[in-house]
LUMLUM-983980 format. One record per residue (C-alpha): residue in three letters; x, y, z. Coordinates in steps of 0.25 Angstrom, whole numbers, plus 5000, padded with zeros to 4 digits. Layout:
ALAXYZ/...
END
This chain:
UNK500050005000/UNK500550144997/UNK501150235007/UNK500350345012/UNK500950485005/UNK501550555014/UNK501850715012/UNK502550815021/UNK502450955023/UNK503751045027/UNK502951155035/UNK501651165043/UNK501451325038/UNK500051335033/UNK500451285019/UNK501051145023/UNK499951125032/UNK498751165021/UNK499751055012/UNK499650965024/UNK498350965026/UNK497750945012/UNK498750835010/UNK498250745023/UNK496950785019/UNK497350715006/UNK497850605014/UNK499150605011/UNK500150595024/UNK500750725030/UNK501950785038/UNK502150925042/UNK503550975045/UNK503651105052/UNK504851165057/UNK504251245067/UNK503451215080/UNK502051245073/UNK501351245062/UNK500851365053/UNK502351425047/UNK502151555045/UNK500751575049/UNK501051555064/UNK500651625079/UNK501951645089/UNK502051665101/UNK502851775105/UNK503351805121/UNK501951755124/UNK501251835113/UNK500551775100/UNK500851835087/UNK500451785071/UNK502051775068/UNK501851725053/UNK500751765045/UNK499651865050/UNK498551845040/UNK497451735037/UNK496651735024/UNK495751635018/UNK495551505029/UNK495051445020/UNK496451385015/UNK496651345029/UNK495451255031/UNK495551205014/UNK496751105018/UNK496151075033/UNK494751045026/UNK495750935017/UNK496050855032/UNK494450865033/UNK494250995043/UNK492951085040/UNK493451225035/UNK492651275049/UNK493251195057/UNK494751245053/UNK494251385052/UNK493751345068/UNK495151305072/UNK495651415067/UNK494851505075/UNK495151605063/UNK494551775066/UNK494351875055/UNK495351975056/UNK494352105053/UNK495052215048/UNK495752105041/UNK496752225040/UNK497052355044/UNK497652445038/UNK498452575040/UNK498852675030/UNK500052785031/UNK498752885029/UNK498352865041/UNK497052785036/UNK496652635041/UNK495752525032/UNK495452415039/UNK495052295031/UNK493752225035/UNK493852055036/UNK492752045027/UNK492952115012/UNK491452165011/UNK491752255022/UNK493152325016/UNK492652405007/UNK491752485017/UNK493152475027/UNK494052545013/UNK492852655013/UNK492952665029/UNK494452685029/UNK494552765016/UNK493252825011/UNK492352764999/UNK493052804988/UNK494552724993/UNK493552614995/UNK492752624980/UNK493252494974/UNK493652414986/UNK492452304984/UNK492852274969/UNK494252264973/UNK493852164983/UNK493152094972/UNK494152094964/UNK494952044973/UNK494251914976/UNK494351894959/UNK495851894959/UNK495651774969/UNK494751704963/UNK495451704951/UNK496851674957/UNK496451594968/UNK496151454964/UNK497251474950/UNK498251544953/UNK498451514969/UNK497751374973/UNK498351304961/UNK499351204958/UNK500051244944/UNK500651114936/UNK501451194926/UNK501051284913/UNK499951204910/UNK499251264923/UNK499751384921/UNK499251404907/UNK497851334911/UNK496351374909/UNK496251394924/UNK497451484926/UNK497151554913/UNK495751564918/UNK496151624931/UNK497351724925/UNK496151774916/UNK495251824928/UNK496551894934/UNK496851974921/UNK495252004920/UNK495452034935/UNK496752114933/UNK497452034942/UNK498752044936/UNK499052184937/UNK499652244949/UNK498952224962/UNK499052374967/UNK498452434952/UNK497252304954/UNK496952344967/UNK496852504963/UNK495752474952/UNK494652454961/UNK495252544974/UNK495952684972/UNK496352694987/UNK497852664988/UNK497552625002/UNK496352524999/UNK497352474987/UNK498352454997/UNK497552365005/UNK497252274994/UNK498552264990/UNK499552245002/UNK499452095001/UNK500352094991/UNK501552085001/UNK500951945006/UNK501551894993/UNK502751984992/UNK502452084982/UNK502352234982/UNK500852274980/UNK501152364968/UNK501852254962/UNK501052144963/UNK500052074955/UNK498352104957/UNK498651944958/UNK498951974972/UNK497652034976/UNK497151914980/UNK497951904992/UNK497052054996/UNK495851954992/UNK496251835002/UNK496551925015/UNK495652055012/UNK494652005003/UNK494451865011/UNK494751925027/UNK495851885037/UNK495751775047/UNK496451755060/UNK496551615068/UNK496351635083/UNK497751595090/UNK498551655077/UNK498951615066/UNK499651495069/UNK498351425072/UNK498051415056/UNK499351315056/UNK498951245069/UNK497551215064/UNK498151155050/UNK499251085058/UNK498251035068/UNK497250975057/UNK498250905050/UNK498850825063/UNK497450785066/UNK497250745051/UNK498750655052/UNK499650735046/UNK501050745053/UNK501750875057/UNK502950885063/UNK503251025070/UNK504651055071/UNK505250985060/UNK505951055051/UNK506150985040/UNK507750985033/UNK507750935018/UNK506850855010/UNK507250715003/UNK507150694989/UNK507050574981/UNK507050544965/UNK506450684963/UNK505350684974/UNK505450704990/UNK505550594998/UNK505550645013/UNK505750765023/UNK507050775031/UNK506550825046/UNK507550815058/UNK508350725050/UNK507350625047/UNK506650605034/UNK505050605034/UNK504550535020/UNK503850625012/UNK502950574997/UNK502850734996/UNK503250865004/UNK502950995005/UNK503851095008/UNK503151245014/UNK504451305015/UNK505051405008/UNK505551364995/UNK507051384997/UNK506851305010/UNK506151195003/UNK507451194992/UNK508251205004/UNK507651065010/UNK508151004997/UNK509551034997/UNK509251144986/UNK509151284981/UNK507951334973/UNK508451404960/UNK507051504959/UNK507651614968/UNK506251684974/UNK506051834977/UNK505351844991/UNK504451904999/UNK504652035008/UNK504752005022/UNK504452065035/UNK504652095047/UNK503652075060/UNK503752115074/UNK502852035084/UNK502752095098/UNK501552145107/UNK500852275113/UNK500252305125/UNK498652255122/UNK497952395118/UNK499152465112/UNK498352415097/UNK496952485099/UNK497652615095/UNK498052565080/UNK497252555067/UNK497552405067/UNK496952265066/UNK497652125065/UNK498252155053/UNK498752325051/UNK499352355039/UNK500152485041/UNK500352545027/UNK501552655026/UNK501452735016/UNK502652705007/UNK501652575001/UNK502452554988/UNK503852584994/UNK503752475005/UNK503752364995/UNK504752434987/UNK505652425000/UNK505152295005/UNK505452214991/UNK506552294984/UNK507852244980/UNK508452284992/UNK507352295001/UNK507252375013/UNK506252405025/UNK505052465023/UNK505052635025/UNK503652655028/UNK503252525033/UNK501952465030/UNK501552345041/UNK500652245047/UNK500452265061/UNK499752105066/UNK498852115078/UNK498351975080/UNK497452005093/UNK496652095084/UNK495951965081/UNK496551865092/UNK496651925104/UNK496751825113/UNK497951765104/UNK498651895100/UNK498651985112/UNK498951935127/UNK499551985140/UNK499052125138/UNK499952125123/UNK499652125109/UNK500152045099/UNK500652125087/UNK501552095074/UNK502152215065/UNK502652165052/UNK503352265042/UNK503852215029/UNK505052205026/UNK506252155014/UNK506552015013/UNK507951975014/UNK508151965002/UNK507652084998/UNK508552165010/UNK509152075020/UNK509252165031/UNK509752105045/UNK508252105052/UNK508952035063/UNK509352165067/UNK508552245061/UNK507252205064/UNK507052265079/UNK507452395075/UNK506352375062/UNK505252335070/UNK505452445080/UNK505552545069/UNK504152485062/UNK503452485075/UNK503652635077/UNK503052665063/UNK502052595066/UNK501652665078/UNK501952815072/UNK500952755061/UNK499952735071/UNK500052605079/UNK500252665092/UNK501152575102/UNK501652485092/UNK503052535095/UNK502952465107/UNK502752335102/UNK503752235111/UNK504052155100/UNK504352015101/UNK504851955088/UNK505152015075/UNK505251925062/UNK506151995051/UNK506751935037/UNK507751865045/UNK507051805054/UNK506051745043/UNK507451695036/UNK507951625048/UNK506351545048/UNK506851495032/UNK506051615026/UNK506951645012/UNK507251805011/UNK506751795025/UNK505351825021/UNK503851755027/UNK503251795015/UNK503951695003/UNK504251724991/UNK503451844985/UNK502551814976/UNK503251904962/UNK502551864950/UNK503551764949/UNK503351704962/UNK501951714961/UNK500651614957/UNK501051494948/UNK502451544949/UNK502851554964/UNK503751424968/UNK502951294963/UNK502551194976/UNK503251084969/UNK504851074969/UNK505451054956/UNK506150924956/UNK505350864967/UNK503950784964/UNK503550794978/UNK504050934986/UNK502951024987/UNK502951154991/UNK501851254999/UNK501951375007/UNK502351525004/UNK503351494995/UNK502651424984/UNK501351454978/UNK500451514979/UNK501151594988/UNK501351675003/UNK500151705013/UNK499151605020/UNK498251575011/UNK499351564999/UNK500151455009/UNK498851375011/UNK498551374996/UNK500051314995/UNK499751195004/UNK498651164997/UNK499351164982/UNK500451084987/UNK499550974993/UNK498950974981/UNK500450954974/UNK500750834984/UNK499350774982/UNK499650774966/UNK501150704970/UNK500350614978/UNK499250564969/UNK498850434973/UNK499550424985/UNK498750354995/UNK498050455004/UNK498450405020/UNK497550375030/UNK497150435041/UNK498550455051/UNK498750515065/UNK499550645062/UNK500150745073/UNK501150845077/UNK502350805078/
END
């Protein structure tokens, strides 16, 4: 009788734990590695001298790509959604402008275009529902084709499906500039701003990217934000706890040090020395990691992300109720354009009139995010990769934090000066944690690094090395990496055709 197939997963972030979990759902056998203590990667809660802080990612859109893989180990959609405890984060944003003016952006999208005439008057706001519209047309059309989409070759790429769906972007205007896009339906530079800021989740200057990207504004504005009660972290915990109950294997603490290659395909995953057999892998690793597991060097040189820097500390409880803020405050300098200029150039440099994201969690979480009479609070300004400008953050990074907090309290955020602060992660810090250029955000997404052309989840040479996560498509942010896990479930599943599915197993933590 035929073995049971057996796949592991290098990293419980939410990208190998969505690959995880549709792949036991199929019934194939699964082992987690993880290098560190928990699961989640970079969507994570710390705690911080007794304080609980989001350290990794900040922002939760569509949850419906959490409970897609959960429902594959047969968990009801409100049954996940129930362990996640999850809040609407209302204003999803807030945001400050060098002006002087505030917009604070409603959870539901029917209910912006009355906050744009609120902050701004009727004639900034003329325009904002179609833009909304419009927005939820670029994701429709790019969405299932150009994102959720194993590509085989040419053949797909030239297909009646993705020819289909690049002819309702052009009729859409999608593949213009983002900035120009946005500024047919709303003349405000302000309210234009705000639909075009996520650009930087994928690395691109708004004024230089593609109206492709507007479907990032559609997924967190257009769609709302979420919050887990407890933190971020308890999205991994959830996913990781489903799969041990469903017999998957994880193993917390185990990095793993070079994969074993057979005859073209991979045989096994080298962890403390001992080899666990593997009939497919998935790495979620950077790319130059997973080359790096093989003993190899990847040829395609990759341009990176910005990075940032992000100052954790606490306020006395009450010090907050003075600011024009929310969990997430965007503070806008008025040098927009210049930022990015300073941010990505070739050399880079430090921003010289910041924009930032101010995080305060206990906006939605109370009980999690403010204790002992303090406040929990994150700063993050962003900042050149290494590449790009590599400064020595190591020293540098106090004095820079310091110098962000009192601009932010001469901007209108009084006390924040104050802020004990109790950890600060910089470029250098993020390189040490195997991050290349020492960024969190990946490789940016240029238009050769984007869609079809971003790194392939296969590896070339290698029949049965898959890969999911930031680095690969489709591409960075939470919904993005959960896509990825599905995709390259789906590669393994192909590989695997046929296999023999395995039987119900006891699973665990190990």
């Amino acid at each position: 009788m035929p073995s049971v197939p057996h796949v592991v997963v290098i990293g419980a972030g939410l990208s190998g734990l969505a690959a995880a979990a549709r792949l036991r759902g199929r019934g194939f056998a699964v082992t987690v590695v993880e290098a560190t203590g928990t699961p989640g990667g970079l969507v994570r809660t710390e705690t911080l001298a007794g304080h609980r802080f989001d350290t990794g990612a900040t922002i939760l859109t569509m949850p419906e790509l959490i409970t897609d893989p959960l429902a594959e180990l047969g968990l009801a959609p409100s049954a996940v959604l129930d362990a996640l405890a999850l809040r609407p984060v209302d204003p999803g944003y807030v945001m400050n402008y060098a002006d002087g003016t505030t917009l604070a952006l409603p959870h539901r999208a029917s209910d912006i275009p009355a906050a744009v005439t609120r902050a701004f008057g009727p004639q900034a706001a003329r325009g904002t529902t179609e833009l909304l519209a419009w927005l939820r047309r670029v994701y429709d059309a790019e969405f299932g084709t150009f994102i959720d989409r194993n590509y085989g070759g040419l053949t797909d790429l030239a297909g009646a499906e993705t020819r289909s769906a690049a002819a309702r972007l052009i009729r859409l205007r999608a593949l213009g500039g983002l900035t120009g896009a946005v500024a047919r339906f709303v003349a405000d530079e302000r309210v234009q701003r705000a639909f075009t800021f996520q650009a930087l989740y994928a690395g691109v200057p708004p004024h230089r990217a593609r109206a492709i990207y507007a479907i990032i504004a559609d997924m967190d504005i257009g769609r709302g934000l979420w919050a887990p009660t407890g933190g971020m972290g308890r999205i991994g915990q959830v996913m990781a706890g489903a799969l041990a109950d469903a017999g998957a294997v994880l193993h917390y603490g185990t990095r793993a040090e070079a994969l074993v290659c057979d005859s073209g395909s991979v045989t096994g995953v080298v962890v403390d020395g001992e080899t666990i057999a593997a009939d497919a892998v998935i790495a979620t690793t950077e790319r130059d990691n997973v080359a790096g597991l093989l003993g190899t060097r990847p040829r395609r040189r990759l341009r990176y992300s910005p990075s940032a820097v992000v100052a954790h500390g606490v306020l006395p409880t009450g010090t907050t109720e003075a600011w024009a803020a929310g969990h997430h405050t965007l503070d806008f300098g008025a040098a927009w354009s210049q930022t990015f200029a300073e941010i990505t150039g070739r050399p880079g440099r430090v921003m010289s009139d910041g924009s930032f994201l101010i995080t305060r969690a206990a906006v939605s979480d109370p009980g999690t995010f403010a204790a002992g009479g303090f406040e929990s609070v994150s700063v993050l300004a962003p900042a050149p990769n290494l590449e790009s400008a590599p400064l020595d953050w190591d020293g540098v990074a106090g004095p820079y934090v310091t110098e962000v907090l009192a601009t932010l309290a001469a901007r209108g955020y009084p006390g924040i000066d104050g802020l004990r602060v109790l950890r600060i992660d910089h470029p250098r810090s993020w390189l040490r944690a195997g991050l290349p250029a020492g960024t969190p955000f990946s490789a940016a997404h240029t238009v050769a690094q984007t869609g079809p052309l971003r790194t392939r989840n296969t590896w070339p040479g290698l029949d049965n090395l898959f890969l999911a996560g930031s680095a690969t498509v489709p591409g960075v942010g939470i919904p993005p990496v959960l896509v990825s896990g599905g995709l390259a479930a789906d590669r393994v599943s192909a590989r695997l055709a046929g296999a023999r599915p395995a039987p119900a197993a006891e699973g665990g933590v190990r």
